[in-house]
Biopython code that builds the backbone (N, CA, C, O; Angstrom):
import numpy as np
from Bio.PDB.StructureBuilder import StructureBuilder

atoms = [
    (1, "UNK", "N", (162.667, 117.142, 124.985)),
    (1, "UNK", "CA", (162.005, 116.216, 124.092)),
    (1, "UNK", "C", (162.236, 116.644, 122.653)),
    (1, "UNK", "O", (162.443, 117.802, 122.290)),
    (2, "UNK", "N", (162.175, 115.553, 121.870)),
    (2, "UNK", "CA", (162.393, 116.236, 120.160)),
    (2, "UNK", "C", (161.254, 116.370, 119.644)),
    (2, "UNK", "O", (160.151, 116.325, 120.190)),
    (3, "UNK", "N", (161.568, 116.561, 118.420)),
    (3, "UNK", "CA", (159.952, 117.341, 117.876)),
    (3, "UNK", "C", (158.727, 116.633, 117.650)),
    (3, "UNK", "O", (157.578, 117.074, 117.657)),
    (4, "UNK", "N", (159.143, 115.479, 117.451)),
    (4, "UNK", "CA", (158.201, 114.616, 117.469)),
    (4, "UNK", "C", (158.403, 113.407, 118.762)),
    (4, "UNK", "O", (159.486, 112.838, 118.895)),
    (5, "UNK", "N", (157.227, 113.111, 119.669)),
    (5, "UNK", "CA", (157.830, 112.169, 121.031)),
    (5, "UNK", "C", (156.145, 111.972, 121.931)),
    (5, "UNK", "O", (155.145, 112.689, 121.890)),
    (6, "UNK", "N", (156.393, 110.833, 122.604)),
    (6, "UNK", "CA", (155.361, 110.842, 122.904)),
    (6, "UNK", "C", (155.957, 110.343, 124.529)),
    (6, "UNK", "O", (157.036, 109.759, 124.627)),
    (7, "UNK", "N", (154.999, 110.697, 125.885)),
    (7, "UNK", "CA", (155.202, 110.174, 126.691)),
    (7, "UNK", "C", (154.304, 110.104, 127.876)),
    (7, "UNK", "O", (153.184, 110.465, 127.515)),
    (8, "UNK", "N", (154.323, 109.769, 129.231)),
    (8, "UNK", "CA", (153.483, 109.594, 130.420)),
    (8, "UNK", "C", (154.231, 110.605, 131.095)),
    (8, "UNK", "O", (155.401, 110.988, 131.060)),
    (9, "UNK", "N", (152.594, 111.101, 132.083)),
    (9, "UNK", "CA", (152.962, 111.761, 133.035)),
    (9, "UNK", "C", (152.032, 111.610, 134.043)),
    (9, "UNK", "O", (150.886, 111.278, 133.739)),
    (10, "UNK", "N", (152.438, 111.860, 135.563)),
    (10, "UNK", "CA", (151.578, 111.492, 136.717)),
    (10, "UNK", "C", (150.246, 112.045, 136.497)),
    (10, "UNK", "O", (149.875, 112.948, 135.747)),
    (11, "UNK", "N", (149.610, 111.305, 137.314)),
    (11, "UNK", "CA", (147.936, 111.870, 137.345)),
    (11, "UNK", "C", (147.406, 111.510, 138.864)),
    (11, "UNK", "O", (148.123, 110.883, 139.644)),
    (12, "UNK", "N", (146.283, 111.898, 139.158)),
    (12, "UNK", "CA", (145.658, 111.464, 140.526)),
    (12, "UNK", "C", (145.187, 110.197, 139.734)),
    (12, "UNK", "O", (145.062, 110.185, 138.510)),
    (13, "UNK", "N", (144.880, 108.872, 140.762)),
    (13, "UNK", "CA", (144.559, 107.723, 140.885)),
    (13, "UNK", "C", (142.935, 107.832, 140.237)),
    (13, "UNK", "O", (142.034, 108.494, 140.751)),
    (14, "UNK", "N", (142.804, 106.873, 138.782)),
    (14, "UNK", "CA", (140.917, 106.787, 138.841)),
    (14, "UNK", "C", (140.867, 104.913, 139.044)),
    (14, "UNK", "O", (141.643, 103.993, 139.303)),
    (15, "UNK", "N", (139.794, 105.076, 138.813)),
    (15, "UNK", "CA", (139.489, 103.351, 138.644)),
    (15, "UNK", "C", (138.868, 102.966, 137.479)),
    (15, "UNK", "O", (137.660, 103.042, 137.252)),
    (16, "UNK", "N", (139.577, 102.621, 136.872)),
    (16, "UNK", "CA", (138.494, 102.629, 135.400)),
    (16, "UNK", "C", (138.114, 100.496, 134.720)),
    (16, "UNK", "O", (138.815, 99.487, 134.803)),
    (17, "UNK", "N", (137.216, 100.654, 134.344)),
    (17, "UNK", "CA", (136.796, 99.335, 133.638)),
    (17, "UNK", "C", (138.045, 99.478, 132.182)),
    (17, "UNK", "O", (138.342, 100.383, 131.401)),
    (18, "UNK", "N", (138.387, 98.396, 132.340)),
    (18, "UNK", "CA", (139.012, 98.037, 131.032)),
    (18, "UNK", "C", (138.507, 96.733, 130.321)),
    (18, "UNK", "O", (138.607, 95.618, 130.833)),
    (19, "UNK", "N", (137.836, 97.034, 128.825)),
    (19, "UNK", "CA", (137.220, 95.890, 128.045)),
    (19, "UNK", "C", (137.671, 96.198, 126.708)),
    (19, "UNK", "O", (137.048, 95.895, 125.690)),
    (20, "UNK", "N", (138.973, 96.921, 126.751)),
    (20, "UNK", "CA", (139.820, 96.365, 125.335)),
    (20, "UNK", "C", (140.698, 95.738, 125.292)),
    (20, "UNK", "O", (140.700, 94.979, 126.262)),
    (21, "UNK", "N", (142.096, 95.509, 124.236)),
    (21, "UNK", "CA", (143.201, 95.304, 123.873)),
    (21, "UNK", "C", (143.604, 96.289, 122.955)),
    (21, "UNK", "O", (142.751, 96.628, 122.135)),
    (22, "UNK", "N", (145.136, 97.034, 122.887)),
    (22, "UNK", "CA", (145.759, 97.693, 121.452)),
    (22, "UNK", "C", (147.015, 96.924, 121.752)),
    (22, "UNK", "O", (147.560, 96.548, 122.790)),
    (23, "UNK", "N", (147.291, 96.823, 120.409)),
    (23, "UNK", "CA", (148.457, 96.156, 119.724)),
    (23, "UNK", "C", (148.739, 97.408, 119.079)),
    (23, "UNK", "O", (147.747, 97.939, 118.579)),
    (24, "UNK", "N", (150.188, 98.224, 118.914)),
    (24, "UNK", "CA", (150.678, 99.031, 117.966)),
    (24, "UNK", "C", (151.656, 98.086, 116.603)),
    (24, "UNK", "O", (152.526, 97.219, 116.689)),
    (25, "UNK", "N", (151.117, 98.640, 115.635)),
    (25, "UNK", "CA", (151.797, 97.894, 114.218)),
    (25, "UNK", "C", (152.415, 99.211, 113.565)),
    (25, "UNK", "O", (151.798, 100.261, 113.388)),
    (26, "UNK", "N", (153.505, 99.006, 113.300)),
    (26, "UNK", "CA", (154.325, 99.865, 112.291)),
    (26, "UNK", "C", (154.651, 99.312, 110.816)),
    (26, "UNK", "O", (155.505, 98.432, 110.700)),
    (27, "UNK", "N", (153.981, 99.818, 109.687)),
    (27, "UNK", "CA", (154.238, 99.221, 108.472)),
    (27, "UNK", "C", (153.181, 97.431, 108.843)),
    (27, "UNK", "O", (153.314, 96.237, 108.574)),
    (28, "UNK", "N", (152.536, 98.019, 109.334)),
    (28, "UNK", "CA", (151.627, 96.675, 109.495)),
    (28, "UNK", "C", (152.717, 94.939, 110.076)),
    (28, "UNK", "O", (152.716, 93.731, 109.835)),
    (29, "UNK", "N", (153.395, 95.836, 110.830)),
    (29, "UNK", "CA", (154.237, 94.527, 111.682)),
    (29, "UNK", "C", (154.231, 94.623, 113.159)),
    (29, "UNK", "O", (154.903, 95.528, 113.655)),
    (30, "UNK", "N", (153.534, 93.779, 113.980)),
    (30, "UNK", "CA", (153.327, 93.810, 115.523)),
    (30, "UNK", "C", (154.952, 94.267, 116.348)),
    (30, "UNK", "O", (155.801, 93.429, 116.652)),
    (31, "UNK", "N", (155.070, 95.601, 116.561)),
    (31, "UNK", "CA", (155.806, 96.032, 117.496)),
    (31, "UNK", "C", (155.548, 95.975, 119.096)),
    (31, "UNK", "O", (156.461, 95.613, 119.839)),
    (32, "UNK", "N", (154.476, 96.285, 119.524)),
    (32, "UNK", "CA", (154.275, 96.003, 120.690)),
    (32, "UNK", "C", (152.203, 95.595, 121.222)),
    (32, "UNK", "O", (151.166, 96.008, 120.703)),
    (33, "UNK", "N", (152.391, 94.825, 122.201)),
    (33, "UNK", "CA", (151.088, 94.586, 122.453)),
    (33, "UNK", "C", (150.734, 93.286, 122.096)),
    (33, "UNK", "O", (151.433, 92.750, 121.235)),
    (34, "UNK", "N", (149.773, 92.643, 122.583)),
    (34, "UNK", "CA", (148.185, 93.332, 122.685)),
    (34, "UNK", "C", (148.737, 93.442, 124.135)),
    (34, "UNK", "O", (149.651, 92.763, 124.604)),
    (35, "UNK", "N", (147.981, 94.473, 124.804)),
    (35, "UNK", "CA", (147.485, 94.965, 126.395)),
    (35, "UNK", "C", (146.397, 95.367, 126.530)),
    (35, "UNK", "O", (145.782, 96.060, 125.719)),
    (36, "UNK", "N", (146.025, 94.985, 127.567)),
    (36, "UNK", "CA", (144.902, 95.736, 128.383)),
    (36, "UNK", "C", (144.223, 97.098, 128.271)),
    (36, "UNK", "O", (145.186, 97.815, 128.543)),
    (37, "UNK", "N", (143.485, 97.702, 128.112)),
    (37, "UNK", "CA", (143.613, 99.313, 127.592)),
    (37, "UNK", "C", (141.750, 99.498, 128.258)),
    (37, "UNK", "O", (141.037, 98.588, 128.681)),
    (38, "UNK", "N", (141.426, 100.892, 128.140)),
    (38, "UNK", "CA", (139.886, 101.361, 128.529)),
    (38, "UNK", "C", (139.588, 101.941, 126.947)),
    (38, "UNK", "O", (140.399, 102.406, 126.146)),
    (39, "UNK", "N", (138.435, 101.779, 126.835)),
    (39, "UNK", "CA", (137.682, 102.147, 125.757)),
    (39, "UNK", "C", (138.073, 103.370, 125.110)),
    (39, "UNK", "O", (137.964, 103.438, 123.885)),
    (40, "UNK", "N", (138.614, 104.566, 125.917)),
    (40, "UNK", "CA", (139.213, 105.923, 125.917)),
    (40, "UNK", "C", (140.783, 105.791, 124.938)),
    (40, "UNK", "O", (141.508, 106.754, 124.689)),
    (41, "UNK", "N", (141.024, 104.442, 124.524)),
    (41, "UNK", "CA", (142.252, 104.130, 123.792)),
    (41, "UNK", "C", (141.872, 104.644, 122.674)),
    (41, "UNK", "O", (142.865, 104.798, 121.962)),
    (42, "UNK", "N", (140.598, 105.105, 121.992)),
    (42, "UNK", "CA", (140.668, 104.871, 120.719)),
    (42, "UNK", "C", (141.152, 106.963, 120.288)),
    (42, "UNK", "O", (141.530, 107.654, 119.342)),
    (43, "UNK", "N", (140.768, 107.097, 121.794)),
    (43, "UNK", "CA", (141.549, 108.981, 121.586)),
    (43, "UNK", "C", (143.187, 108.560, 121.040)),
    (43, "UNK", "O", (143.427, 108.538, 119.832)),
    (44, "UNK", "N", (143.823, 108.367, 121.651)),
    (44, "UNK", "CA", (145.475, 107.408, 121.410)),
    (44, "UNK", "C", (145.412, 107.418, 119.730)),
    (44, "UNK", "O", (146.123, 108.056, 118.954)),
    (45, "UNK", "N", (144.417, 106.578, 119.469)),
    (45, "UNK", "CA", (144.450, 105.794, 118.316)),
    (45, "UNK", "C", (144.414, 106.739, 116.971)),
    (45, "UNK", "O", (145.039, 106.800, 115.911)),
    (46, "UNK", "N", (143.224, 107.513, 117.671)),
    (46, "UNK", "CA", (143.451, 108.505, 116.464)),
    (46, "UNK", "C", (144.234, 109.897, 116.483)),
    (46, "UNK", "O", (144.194, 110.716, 115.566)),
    (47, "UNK", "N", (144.707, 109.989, 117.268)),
    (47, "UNK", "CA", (146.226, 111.083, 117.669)),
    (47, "UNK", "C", (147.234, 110.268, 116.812)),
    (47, "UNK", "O", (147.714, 110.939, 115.899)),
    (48, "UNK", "N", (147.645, 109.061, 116.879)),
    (48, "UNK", "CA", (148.591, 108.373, 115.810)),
    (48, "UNK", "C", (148.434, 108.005, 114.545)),
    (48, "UNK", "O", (149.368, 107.717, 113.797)),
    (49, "UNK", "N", (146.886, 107.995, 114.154)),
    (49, "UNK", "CA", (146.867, 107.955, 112.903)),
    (49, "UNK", "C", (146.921, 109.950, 112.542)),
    (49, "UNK", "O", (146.878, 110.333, 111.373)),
    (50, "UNK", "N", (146.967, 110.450, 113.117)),
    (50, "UNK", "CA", (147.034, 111.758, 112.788)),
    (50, "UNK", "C", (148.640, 112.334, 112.656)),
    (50, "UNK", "O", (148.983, 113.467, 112.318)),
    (51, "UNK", "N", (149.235, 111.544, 112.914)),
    (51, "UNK", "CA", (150.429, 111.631, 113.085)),
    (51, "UNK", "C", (151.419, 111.061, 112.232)),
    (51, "UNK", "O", (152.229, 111.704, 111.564)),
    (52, "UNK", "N", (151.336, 110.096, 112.277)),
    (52, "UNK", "CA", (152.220, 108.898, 111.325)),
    (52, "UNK", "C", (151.601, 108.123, 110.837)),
    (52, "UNK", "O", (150.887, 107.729, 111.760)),
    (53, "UNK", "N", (151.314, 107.513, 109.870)),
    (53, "UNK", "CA", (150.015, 107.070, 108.631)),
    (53, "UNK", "C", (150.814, 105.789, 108.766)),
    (53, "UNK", "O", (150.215, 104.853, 108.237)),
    (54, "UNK", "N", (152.383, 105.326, 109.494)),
    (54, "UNK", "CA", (152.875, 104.293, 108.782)),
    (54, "UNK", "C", (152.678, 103.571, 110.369)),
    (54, "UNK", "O", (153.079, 102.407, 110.402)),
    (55, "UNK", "N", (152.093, 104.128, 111.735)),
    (55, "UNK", "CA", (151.442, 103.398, 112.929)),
    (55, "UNK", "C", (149.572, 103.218, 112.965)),
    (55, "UNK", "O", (148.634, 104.014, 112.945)),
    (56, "UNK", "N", (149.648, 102.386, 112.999)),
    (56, "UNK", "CA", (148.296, 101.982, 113.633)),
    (56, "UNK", "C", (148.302, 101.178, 114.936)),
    (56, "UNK", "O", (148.984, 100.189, 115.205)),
    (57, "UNK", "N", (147.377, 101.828, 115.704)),
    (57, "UNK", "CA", (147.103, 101.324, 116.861)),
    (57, "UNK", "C", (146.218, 100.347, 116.980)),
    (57, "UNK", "O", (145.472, 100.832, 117.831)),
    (58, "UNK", "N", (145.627, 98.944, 116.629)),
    (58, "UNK", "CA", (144.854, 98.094, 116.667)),
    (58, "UNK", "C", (143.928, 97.983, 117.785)),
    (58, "UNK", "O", (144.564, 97.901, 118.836)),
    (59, "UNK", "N", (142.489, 97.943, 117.984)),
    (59, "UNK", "CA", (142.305, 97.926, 118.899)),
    (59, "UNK", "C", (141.027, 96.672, 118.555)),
    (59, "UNK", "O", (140.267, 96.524, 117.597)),
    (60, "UNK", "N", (141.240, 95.869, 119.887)),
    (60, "UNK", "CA", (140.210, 94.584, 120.311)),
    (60, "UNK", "C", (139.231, 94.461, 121.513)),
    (60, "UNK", "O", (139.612, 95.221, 122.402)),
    (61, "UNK", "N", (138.252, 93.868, 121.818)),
    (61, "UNK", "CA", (137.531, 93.078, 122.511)),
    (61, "UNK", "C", (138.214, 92.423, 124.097)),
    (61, "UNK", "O", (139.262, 91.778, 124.122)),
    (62, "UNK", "N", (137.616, 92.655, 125.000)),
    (62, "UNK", "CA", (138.266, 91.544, 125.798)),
    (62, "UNK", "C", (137.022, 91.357, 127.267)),
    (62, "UNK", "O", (135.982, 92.016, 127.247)),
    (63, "UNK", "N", (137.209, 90.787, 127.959)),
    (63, "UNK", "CA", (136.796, 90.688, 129.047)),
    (63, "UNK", "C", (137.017, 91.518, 129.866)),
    (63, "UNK", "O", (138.166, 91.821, 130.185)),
    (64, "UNK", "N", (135.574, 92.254, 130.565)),
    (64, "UNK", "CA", (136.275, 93.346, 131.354)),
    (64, "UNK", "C", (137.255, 93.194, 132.561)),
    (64, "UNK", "O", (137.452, 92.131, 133.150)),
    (65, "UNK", "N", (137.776, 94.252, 132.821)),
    (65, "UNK", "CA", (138.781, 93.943, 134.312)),
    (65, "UNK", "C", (138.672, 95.332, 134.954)),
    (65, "UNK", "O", (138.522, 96.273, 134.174)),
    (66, "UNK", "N", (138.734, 95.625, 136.452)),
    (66, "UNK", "CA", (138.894, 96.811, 136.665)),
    (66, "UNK", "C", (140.016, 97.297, 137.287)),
    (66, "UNK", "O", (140.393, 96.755, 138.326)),
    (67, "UNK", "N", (140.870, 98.635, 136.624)),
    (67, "UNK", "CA", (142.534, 98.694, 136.723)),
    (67, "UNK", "C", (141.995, 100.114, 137.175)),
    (67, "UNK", "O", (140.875, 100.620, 137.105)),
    (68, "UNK", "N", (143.416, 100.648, 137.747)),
    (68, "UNK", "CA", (144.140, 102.080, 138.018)),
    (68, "UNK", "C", (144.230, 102.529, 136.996)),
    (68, "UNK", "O", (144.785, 101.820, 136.157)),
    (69, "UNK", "N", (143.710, 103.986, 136.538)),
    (69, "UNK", "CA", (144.786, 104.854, 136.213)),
    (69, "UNK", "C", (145.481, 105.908, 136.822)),
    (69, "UNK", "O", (145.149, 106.809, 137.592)),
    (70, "UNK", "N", (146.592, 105.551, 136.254)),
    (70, "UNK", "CA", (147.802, 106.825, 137.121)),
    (70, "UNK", "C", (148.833, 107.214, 136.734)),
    (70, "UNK", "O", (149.829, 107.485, 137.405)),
    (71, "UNK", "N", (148.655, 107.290, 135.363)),
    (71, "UNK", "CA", (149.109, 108.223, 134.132)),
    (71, "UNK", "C", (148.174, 108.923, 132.779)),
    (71, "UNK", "O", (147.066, 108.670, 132.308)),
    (72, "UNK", "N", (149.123, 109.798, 132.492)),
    (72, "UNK", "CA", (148.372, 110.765, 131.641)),
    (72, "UNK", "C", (149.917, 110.506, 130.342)),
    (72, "UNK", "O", (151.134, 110.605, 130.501)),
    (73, "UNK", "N", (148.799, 110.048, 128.773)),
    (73, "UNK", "CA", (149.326, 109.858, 128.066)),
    (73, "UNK", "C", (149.555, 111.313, 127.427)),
    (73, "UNK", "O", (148.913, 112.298, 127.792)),
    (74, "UNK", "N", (150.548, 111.337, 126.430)),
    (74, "UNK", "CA", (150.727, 112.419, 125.719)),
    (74, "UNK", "C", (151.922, 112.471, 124.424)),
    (74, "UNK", "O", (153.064, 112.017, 124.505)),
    (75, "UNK", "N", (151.462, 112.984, 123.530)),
    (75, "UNK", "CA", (151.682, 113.569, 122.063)),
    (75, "UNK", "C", (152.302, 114.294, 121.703)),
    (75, "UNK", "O", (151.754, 115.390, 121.826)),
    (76, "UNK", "N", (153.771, 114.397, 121.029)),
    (76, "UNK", "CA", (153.930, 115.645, 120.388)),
    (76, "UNK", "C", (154.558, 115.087, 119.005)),
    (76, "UNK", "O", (155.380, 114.217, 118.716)),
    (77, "UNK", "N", (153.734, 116.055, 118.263)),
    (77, "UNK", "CA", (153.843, 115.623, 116.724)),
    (77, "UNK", "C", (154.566, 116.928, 115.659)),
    (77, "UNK", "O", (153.836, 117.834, 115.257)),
    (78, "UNK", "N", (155.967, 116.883, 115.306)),
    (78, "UNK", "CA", (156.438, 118.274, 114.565)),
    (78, "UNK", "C", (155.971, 119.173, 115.650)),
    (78, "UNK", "O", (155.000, 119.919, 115.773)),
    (79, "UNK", "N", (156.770, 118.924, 116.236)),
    (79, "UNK", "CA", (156.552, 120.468, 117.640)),
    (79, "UNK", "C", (155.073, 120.941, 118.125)),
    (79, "UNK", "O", (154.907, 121.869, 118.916)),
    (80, "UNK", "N", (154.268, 120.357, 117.683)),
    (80, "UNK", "CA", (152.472, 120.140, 117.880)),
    (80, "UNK", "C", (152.230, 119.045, 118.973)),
    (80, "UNK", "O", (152.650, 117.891, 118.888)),
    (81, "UNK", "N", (151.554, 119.517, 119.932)),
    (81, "UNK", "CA", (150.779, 118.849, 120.690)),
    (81, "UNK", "C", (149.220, 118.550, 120.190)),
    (81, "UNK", "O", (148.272, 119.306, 119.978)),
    (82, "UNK", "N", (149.414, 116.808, 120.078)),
    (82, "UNK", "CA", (148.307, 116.730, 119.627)),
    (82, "UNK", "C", (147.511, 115.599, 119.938)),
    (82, "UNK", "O", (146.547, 115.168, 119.306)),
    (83, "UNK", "N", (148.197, 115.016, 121.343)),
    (83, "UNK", "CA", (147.056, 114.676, 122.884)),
    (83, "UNK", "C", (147.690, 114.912, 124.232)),
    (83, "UNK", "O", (148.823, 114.539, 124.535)),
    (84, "UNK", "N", (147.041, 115.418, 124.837)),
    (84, "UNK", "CA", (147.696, 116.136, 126.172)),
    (84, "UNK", "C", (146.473, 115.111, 127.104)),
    (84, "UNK", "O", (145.377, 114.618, 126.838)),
    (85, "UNK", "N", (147.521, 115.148, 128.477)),
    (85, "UNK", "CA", (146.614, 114.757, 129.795)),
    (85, "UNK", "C", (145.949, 113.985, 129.334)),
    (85, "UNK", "O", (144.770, 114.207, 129.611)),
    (86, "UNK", "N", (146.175, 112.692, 128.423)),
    (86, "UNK", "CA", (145.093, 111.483, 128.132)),
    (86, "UNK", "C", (145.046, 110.293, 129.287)),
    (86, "UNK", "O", (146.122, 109.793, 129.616)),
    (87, "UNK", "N", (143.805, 109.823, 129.915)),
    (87, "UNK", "CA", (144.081, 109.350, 131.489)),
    (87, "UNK", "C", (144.679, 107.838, 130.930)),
    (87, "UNK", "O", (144.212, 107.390, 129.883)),
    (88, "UNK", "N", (145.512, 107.235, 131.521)),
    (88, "UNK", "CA", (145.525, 106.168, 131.167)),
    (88, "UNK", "C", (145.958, 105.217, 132.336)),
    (88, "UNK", "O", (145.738, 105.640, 133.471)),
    (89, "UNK", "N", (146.578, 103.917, 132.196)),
    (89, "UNK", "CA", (147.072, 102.769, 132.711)),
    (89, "UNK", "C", (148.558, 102.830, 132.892)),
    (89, "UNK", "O", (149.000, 102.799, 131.743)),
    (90, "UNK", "N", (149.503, 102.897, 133.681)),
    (90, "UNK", "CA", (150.922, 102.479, 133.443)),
    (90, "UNK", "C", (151.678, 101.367, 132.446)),
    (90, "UNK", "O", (152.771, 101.207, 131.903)),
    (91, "UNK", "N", (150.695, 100.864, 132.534)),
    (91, "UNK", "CA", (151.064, 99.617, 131.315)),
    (91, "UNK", "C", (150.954, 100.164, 129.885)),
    (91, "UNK", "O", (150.944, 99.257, 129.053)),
    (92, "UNK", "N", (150.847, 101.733, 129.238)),
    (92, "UNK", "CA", (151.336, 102.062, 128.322)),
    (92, "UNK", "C", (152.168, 102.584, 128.006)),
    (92, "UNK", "O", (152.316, 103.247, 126.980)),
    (93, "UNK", "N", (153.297, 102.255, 129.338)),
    (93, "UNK", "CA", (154.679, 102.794, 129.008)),
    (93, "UNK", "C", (155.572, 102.481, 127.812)),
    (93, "UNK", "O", (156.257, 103.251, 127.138)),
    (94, "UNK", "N", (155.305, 100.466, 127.661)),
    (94, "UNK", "CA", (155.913, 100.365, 126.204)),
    (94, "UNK", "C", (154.936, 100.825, 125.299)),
    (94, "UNK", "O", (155.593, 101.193, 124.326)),
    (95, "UNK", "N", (154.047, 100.966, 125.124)),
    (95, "UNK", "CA", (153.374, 101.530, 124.005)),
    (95, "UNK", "C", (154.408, 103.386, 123.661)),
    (95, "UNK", "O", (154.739, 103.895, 122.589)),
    (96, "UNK", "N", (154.599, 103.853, 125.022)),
    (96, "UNK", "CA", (155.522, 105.011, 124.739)),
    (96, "UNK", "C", (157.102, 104.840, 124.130)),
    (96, "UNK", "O", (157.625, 105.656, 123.372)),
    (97, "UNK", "N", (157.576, 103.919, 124.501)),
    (97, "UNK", "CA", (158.825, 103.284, 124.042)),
    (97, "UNK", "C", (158.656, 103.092, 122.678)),
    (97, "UNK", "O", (159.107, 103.691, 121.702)),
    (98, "UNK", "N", (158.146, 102.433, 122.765)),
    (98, "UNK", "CA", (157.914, 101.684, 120.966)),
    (98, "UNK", "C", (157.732, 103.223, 120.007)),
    (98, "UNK", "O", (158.555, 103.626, 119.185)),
    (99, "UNK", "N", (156.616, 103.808, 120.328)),
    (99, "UNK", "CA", (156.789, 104.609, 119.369)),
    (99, "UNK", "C", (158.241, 105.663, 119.525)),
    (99, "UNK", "O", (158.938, 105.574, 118.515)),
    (100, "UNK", "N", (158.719, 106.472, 120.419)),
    (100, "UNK", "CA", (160.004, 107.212, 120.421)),
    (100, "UNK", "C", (160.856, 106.630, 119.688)),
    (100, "UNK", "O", (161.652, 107.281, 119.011)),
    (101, "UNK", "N", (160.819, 104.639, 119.703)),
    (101, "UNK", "CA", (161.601, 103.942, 119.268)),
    (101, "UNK", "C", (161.656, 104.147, 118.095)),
    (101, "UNK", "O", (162.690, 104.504, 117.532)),
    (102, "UNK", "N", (160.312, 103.919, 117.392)),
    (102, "UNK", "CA", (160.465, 104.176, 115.665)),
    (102, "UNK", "C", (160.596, 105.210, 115.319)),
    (102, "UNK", "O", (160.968, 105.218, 114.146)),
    (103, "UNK", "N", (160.424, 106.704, 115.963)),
    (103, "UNK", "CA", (160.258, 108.394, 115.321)),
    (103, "UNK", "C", (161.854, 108.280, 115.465)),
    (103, "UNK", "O", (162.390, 108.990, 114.614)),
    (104, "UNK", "N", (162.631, 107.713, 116.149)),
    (104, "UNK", "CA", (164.453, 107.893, 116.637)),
    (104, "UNK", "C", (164.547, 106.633, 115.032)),
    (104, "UNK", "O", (164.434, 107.156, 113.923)),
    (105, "UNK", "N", (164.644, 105.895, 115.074)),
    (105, "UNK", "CA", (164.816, 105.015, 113.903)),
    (105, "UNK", "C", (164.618, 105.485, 112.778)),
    (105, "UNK", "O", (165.491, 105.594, 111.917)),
    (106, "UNK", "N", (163.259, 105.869, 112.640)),
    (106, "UNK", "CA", (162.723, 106.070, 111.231)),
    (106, "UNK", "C", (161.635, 107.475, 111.253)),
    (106, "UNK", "O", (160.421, 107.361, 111.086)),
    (107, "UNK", "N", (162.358, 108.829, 111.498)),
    (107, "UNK", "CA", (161.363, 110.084, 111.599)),
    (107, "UNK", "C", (160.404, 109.838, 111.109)),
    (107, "UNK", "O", (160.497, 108.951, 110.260)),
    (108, "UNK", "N", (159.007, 110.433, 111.334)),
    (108, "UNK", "CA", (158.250, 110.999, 110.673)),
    (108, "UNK", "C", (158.439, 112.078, 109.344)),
    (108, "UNK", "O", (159.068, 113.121, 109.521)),
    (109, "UNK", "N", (157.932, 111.796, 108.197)),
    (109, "UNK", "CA", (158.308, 112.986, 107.611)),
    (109, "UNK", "C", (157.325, 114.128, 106.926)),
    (109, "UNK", "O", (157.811, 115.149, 106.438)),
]
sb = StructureBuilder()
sb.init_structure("model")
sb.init_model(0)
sb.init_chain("A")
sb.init_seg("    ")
for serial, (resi, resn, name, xyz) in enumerate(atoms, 1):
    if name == "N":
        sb.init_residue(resn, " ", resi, " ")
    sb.init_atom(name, np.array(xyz, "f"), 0.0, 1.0, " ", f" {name:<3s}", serial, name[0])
structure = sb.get_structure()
């Protein structure tokens, strides 16, 4: 992985309520989202504003639903880990894309 990267990794199965949405914006332009997400998004949220000032993770309202999780999100920022084992949904795989996408495009600096 490079020095800065973010990605999923397996976890045991939970069941969690989901009653948000995040949309990720780069430079305040919708790159990926809105999805489904658990309240626990807003850990995510502020790992990326801790990170890159030019992502925000948007987060909304929704109707609850109850999903799997069976991944563990994760962070690395300038060779710093800075969210490990975060439980999540598979459906934040593009949320992982998108960002590798912009740190490969446009580093962090």
């Amino acid at each position: 992985m490079s020095d800065s990267s973010a990605w999923l990794s397996d976890r045991s199965k939970t069941v969690e309520g989901h009653n948000m949405t995040c949309a990720l914006y780069f430079n305040d332009n919708l790159v990926w989202g809105p999805m489904s997400c658990h309240n626990n998004t807003t850990t995510i949220q502020s790992a990326l504003r801790q990170a890159d000032k030019r992502m925000e993770l948007r987060l909304g309202t929704k109707d609850k639903t109850v999903e799997g999780h069976t991944k563990s999100f994760n962070i690395k920022y300038k060779g710093k880990n800075i969210l490990e084992d975060h439980s999540c949904h598979n459906n934040l795989e593009g949320l992982v894309v998108a960002i590798n996408s912009i740190w490969i495009a446009a580093p962090p600096q």
